[in-house]
C-alpha positions as CSV (number, residue, x, y, z in Angstrom):
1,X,116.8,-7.9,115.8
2,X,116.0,-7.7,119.7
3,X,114.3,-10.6,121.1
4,X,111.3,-8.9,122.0
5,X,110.8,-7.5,118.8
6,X,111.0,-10.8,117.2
7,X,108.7,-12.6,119.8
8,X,105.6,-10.0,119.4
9,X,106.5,-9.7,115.2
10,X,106.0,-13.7,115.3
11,X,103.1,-13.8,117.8
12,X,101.2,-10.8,115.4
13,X,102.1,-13.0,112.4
14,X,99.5,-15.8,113.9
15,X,97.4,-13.5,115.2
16,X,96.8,-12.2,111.7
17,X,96.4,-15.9,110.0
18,X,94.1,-16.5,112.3
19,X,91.8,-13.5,111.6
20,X,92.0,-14.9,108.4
21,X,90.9,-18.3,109.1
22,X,87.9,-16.4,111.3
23,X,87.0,-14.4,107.8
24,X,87.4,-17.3,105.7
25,X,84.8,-18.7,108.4
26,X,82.4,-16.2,108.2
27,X,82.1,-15.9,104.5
28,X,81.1,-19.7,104.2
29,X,78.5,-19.3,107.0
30,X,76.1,-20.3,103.9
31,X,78.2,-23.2,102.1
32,X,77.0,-26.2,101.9
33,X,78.8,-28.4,104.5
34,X,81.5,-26.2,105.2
35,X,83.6,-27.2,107.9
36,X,84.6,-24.6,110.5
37,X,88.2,-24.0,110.7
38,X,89.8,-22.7,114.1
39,X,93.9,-21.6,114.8
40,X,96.1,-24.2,117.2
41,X,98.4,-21.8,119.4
42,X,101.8,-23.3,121.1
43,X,104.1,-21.7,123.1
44,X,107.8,-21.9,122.3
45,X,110.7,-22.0,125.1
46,X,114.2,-22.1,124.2
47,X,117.3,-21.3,126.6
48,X,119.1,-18.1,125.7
49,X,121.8,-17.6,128.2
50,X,123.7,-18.9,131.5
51,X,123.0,-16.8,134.9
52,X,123.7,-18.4,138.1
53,X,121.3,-16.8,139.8
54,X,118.1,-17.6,137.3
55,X,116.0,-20.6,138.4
56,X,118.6,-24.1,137.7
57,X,121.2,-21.6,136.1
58,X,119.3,-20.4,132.7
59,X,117.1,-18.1,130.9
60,X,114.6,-18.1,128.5
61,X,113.1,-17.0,125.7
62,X,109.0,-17.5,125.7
63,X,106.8,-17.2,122.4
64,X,103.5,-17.6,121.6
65,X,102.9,-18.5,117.5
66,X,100.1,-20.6,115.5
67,X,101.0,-24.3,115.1
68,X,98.7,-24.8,113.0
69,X,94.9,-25.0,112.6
70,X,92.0,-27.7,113.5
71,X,88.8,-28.6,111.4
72,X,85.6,-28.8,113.5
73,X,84.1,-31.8,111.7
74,X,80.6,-31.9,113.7
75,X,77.7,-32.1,111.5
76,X,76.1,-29.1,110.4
77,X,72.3,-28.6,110.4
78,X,70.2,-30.6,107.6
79,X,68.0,-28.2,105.0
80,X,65.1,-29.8,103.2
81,X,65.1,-29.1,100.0
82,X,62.7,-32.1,98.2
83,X,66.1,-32.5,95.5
84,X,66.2,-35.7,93.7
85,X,69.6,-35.6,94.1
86,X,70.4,-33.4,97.0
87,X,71.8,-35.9,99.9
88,X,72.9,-35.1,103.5
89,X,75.5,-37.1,105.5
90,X,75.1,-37.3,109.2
91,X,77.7,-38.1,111.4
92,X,81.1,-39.8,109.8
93,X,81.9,-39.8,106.4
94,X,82.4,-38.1,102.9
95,X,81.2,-38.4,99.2
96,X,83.4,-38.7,97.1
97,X,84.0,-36.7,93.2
98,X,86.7,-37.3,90.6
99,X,88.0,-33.6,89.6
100,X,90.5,-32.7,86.9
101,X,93.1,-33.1,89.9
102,X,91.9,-36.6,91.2
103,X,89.5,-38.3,93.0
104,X,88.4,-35.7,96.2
105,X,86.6,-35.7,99.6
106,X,83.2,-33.3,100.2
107,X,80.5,-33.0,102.5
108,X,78.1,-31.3,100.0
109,X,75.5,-33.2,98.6
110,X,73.8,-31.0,95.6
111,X,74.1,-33.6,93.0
112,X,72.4,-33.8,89.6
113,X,72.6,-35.6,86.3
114,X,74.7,-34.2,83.4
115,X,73.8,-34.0,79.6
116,X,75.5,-38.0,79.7
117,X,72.8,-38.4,82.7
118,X,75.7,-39.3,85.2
119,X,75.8,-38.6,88.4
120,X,77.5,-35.3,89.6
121,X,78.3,-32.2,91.9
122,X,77.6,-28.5,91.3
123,X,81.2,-27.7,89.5
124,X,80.3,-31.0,87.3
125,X,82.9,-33.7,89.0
126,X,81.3,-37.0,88.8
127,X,80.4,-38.5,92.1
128,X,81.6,-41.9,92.7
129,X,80.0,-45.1,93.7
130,X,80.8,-47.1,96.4
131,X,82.9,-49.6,94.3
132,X,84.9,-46.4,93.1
133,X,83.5,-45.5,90.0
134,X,81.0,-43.3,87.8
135,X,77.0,-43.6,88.7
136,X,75.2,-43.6,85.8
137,X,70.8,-43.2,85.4
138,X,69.6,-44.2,82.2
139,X,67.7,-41.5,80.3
140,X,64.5,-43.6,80.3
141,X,64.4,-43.8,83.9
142,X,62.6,-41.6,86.0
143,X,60.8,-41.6,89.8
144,X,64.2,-42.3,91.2
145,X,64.1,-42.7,95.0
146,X,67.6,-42.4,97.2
147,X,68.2,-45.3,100.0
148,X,70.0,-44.0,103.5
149,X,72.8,-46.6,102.4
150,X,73.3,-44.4,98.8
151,X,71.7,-46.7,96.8
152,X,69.9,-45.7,93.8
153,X,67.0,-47.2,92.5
154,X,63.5,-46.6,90.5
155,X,60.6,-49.8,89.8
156,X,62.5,-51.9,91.5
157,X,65.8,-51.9,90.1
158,X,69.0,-50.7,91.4
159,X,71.1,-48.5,89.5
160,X,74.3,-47.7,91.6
161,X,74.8,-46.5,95.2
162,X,76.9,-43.9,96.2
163,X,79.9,-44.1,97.9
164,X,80.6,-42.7,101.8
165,X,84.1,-42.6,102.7
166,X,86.6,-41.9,105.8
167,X,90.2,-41.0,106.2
168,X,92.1,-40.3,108.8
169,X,91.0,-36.8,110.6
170,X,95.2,-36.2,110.5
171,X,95.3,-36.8,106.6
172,X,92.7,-34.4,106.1
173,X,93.9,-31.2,103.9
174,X,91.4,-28.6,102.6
175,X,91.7,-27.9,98.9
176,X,89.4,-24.8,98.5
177,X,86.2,-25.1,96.5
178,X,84.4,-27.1,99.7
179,X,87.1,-30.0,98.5
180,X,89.9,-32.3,100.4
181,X,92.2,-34.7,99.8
182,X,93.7,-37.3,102.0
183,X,95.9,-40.5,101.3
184,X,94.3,-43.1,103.2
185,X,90.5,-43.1,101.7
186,X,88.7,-46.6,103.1
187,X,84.4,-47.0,102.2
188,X,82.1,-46.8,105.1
189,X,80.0,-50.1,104.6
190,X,76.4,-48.8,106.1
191,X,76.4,-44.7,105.8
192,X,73.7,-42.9,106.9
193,X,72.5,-40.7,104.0
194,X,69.5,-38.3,104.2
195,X,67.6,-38.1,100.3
196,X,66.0,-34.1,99.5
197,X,68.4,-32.4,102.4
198,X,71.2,-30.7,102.8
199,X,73.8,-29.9,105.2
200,X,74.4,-26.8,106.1
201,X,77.7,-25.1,107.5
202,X,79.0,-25.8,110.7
203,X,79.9,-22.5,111.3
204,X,78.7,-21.2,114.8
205,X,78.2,-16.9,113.4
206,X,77.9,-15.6,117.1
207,X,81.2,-17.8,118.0
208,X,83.1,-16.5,115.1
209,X,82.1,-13.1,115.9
210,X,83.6,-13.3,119.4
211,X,86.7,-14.7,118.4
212,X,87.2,-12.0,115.6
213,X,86.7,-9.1,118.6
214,X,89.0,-10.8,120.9
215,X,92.1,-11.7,117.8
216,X,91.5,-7.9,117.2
217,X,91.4,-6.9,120.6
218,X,95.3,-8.9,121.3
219,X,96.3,-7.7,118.0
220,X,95.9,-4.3,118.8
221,X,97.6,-4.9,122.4
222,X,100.8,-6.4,120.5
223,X,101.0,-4.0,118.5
224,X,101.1,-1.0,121.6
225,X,104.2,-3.1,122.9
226,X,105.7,-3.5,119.2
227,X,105.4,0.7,119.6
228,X,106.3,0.9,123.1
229,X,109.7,-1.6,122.4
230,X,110.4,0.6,119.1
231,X,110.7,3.9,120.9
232,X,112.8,2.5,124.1
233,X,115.3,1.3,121.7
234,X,115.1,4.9,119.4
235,X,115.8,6.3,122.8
236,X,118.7,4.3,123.7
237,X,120.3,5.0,120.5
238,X,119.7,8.8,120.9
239,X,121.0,8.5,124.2
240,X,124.2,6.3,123.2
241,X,124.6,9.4,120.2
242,X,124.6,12.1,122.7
């Protein structure tokens, strides 16, 4: 395949993941703490050929392609709600829930009791303590009051406190479902939790929008030179028949 073929076919192919990642954006403008997700472009060199009269002897091949992508982990903006249950982390941390694939990191905080009155998220994964396990409210309690530090108490007694965790901002991988997972999970000792809110997405709509225009606009471009290339070498090859 000719090298310049190859260069825009690899540049269109991260143009187009990223457009996704832009949608993906866009459609979780209303999840609760969503983390915006944004494409990481490098540039790729490599040496091609020997010419004495090219800059220290050599040539090369430039190409543009998507490394990879990088979470924007700022805080989104806190909804009231007046929730028993419904908690908001500001600035570092995550909860943490135990799904059917293992224990998982989240930034939403629409919790609720189950039919066994423990603690849990929307899709019914328990939400763990701070000690690592299940949070349980007996059914006779009621008037039950959320500290900033997680801790969960009504008359006076404490029934459990829920755990905030870190990890590395490397280790971080996105699951789907609002979920990650990451190897090194450590507690945060004094989290800052906000009882009756929400956080809401992180996702900037007017930024996103901008972005989409100007992926489609180089999209578009890349694809005029894909054309442009694709005829000059049909016409070589009628030429070379004739």
């Amino acid at each position: 395949m000719d090298n310049a073929i190859y260069t825009m076919i690899t540049r269109q192919s991260g143009l187009m993941r990223e457009f996704s990642s832009i949608a993906n954006n866009v459609a979780n403008m209303a999840t609760t703490g969503f983390k915006a997700e944004h494409g990481v472009f490098s540039e790729y060199i490599r040496e091609i050929e020997a010419a004495g009269d090219a800059p220290q002897g050599a040539t090369s091949l430039s190409m543009g392609r998507l490394a990879g992508h990088a979470t924007d982990l700022s805080d989104g903006v806190l909804a009231a709600t007046g929730g028993e249950f419904d908690m908001a982390l500001t600035g570092e941390g995550f909860f943490q829930v135990r799904t059917p694939a293992g224990d998982r990191l989240t930034r939403a905080g629409h919790f609720m009791l189950n039919a066994e009155r423990n603690l849990v998220d929307a899709q019914g994964n328990a939400v763990l303590g701070a000690g690592g396990g299940e949070i349980n409210i007996p059914q006779e309690v009621g008037n039950v009051s959320v500290a900033r530090d997680g801790t969960i108490s009504a008359g006076g007694i404490e029934y459990g406190r829920v755990g905030v965790f870190t990890a590395p901002v490397g280790e971080l991988r996105r699951e789907g479902g609002n979920l990650w997972s990451a190897q090194t999970v450590r507690p945060i000792e004094t989290p800052d939790i906000a009882s009756g809110f929400l956080e809401g997405s992180n996702v900037n709509p007017v930024l996103e929008m901008a972005r989409m225009i100007e992926v489609q606009r180089h999209y578009d471009a890349g694809q005029s030179l894909m054309d442009l290339e694709h005829e000059r070498i049909r016409s070589v090859a009628r030429a070379m028949r004739s």
